[in-house]
N, C-alpha and C positions, 0 to 999 in steps of 0.2 A: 336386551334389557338395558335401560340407561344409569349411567354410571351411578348417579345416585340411589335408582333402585338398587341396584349391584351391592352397592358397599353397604345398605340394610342388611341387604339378602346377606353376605359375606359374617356382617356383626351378630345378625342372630343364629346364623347358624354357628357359627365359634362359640358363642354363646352357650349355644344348646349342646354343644358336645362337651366341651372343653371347661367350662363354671361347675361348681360343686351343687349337689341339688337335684332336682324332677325335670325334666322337661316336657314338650310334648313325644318328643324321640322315645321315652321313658317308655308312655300308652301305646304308641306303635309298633316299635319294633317287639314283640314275643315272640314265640316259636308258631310259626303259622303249620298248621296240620288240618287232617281231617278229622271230623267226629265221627268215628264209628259207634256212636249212639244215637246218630240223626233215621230218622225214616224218610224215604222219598217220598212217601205215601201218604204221610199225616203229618199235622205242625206239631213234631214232638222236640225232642233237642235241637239246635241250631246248626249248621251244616261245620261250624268251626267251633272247637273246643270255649277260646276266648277265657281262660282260665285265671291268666295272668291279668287279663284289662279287668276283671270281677275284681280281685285285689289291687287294681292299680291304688299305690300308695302316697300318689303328686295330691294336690292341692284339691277341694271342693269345698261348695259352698255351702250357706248354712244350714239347708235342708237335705246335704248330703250328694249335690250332682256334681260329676267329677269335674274340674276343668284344667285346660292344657294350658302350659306355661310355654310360650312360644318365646320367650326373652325379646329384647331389642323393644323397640315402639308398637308391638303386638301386645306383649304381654301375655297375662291370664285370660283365657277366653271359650268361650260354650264352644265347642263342637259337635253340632249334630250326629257324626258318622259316630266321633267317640261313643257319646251319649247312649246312642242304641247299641252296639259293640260292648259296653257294658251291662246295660240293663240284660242282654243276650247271655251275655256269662254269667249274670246272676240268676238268668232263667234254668239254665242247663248244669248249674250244679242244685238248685230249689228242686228240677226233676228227678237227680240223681238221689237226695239227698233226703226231702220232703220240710227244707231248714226254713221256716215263718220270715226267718232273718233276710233271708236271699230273696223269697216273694217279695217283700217290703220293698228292696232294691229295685228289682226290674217292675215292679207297676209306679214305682218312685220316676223313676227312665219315661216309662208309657205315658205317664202325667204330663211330664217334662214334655214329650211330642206334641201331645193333645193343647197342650197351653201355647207352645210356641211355634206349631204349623198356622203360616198367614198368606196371607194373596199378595204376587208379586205384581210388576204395574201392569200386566196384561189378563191379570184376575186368575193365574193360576195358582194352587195353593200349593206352598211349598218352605221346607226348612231353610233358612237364610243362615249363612255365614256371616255376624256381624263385626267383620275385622278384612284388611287386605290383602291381598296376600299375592307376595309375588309368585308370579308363574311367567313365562317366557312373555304373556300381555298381563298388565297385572289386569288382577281383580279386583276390583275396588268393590265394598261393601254397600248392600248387601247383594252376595251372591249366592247362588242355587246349586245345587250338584243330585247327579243320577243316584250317583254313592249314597247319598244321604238318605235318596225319595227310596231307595229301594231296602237298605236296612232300616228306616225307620218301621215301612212297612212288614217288614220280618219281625220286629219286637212286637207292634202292636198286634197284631194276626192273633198271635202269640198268647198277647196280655187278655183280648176277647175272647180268644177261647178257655184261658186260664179260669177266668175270672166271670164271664158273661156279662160283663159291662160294656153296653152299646155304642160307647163315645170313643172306644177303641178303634171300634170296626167304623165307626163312620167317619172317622181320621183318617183310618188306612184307606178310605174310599176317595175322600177327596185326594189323599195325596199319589193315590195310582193316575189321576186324570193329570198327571205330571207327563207322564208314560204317555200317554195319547196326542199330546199335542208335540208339532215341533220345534226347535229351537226357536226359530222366528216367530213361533206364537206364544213363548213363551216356556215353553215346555224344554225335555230334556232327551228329548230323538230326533234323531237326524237320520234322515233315508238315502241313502247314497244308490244311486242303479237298482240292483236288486239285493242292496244291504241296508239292515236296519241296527243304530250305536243307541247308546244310551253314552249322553257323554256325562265323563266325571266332572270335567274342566269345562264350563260353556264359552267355548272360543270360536273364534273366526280364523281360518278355515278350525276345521274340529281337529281333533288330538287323537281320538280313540284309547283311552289309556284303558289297558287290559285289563287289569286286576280291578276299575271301577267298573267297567262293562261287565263282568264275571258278577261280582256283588249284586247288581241292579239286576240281573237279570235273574237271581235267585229272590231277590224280592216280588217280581212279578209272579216267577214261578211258585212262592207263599201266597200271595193273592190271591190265584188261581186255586191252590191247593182251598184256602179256606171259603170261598165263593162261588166255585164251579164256573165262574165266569167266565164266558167263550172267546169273548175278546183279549183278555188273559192270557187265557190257552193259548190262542194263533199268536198273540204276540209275542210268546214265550217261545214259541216254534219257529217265528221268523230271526228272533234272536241267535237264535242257539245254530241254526242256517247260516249267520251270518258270520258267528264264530268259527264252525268247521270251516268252513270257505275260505275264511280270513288268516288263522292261524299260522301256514305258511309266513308269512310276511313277518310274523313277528319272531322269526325263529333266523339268525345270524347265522348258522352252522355252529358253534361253540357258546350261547348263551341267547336268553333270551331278551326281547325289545318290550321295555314300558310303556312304550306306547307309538304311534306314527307322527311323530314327529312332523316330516317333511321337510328337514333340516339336511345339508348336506355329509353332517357325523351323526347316526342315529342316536336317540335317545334310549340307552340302552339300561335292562334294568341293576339296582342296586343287587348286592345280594341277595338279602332279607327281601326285596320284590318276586325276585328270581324264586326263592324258596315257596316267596305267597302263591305265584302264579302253580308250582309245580301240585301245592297242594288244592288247589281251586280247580285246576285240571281236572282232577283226580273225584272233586266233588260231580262236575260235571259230567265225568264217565258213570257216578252213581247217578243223577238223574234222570240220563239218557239213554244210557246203553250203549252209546256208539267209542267205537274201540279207537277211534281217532284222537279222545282225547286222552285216555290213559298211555294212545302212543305217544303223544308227544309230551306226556307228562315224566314217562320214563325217559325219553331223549333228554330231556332238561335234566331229568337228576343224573342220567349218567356223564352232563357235563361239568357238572360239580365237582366230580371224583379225579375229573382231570386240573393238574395244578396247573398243566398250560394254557387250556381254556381259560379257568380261573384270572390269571394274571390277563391275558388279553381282555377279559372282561374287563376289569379293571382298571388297564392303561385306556381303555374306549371310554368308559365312564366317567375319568380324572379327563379330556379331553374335551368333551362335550359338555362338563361344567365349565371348563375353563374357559370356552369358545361362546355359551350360551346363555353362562348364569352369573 
């Protein structure tokens, strides 16, 4: 990253931890878990609780959609990933609950998609991040993520079946042809040999970041669920292929990796990632059956409970900011 990126990147993050006040840190970090209220079978509760993002209490605007205070030369700004993240937790307690107040929210969320899903310059339709944001290349605005295409698609599925309004599901249709096409055409898959990413980050070479790959791929897996679509299906299978396969790699022996880097200190995950991934795991043993992921979902928690690990985590982590970011 060059020095003057750096020293953004440095101010807003102090910023965001260390200033009195919301951040976007605020919406992100919760207690990641699984919803043992979700069905694998039907689009009923959301696969994650998201309990705390339904009350996130940072800033929004004046029809009510939340937005992240990213501090430094970002500021207050839409985040798609939030956006549906929320309108989700307002879904899944509106299910528990039957509260008019919570629907209002999450079809408030589904509006929000439906109005600001647009065609990027290769005519793929897609939520845009409109702000920069450093990553090891930046991103300069407007960019796209898998993250995004796949839990928008989770709310909306969601909001058409809730609701029987047309303009849901034909939202969630264009922005599945996200999925279909690849990075070079615009799209947000990338095929490697016989592995198929949904990337979070769209970089050159790609990144594979776990926990967005996980997310997206449960988006398609809602597509499918509410469309019977075959293409869906397979691509959902070639996904979740690609995960078993790949999982190895992202497993250190004492913690786990945010993503493939290709760096010579991995980029290994934060805590709170570490937590995400263990409970995403965990989801994905409910969707699939296969005992491979609840193995390594258990391997990860029981490296939690080690304070050795833990610290080694940690000195690798302080490392590879200090070397990368």
């Amino acid at each position: 990253m060059p020095l003057a990126s750096r020293l953004h990147y440095y101010r807003r993050i102090l910023a965001a931890y260390l200033l009195p006040g919301e951040s976007h840190l605020t919406f992100w970090h919760d207690s990641p878990q699984m919803n043992a209220n979700a069905s694998i079978n039907e689009l009923a509760e959301y696969y994650m609780p998201f309990l705390q993002k339904a009350d996130y209490c940072g800033p929004h605007d004046a029809v009510g959609i939340p937005l992240l205070d990213y501090h430094g030369e970002i500021g207050p700004q839409y985040n798609p990933v939030a956006i549906s993240q929320w309108g989700l937790g307002h879904f899944n307690i509106y299910l528990r609950t039957g509260d008019e107040k919570r629907k209002q929210k999450f079809v408030l969320a589904a509006n929000w998609l439906c109005d600001h899903l647009e065609q990027n310059s290769c005519g793929v339709w897609v939520w845009n991040h409109q702000f920069d944001w450093e990553y090891r290349t930046l991103l300069k605005a407007p960019w796209y993520s898998a993250l995004a295409q796949g839990q928008g698609i989770s709310l909306l599925v969601r909001a058409a079946r809730e609701t029987g309004e047309s303009r849901y599901m034909d939202t969630a249709q264009r922005a599945f042809g996200s999925f279909l096409k690849r990075v070079h055409e615009g799209g947000v898959t990338v095929i490697d040999k016989d592995d198929i990413w949904f990337e979070e980050y769209v970089v050159n070479p790609p990144t594979h970041i776990l926990n967005g790959f996980m997310w997206a791929i449960w988006g398609v897996y809602d597509y499918f669920l509410s469309t019977q679509d075959t293409t869906a299906r397979q691509l959902f299978k070639e996904a979740v292929h690609t995960l078993r396969r790949n999982l190895p790699c992202y497993d250190l022996g004492f913690w786990s990796l945010y993503e493939q880097s290709g760096t010579l200190l991995p980029m290994i995950a934060s805590p709170f990632y570490h937590r995400l991934h263990i409970a995403q795991l965990n989801v994905m043993y409910r969707l699939t059956g296969d005992e491979v992921f609840s193995r390594y979902a258990d391997c990860w928690q029981h490296y939690i409970s080690s304070r050795a690990k833990r610290t080694r985590a940690l000195c690798y982590k302080s490392a590879f900011k200090l070397c990368y970011y």
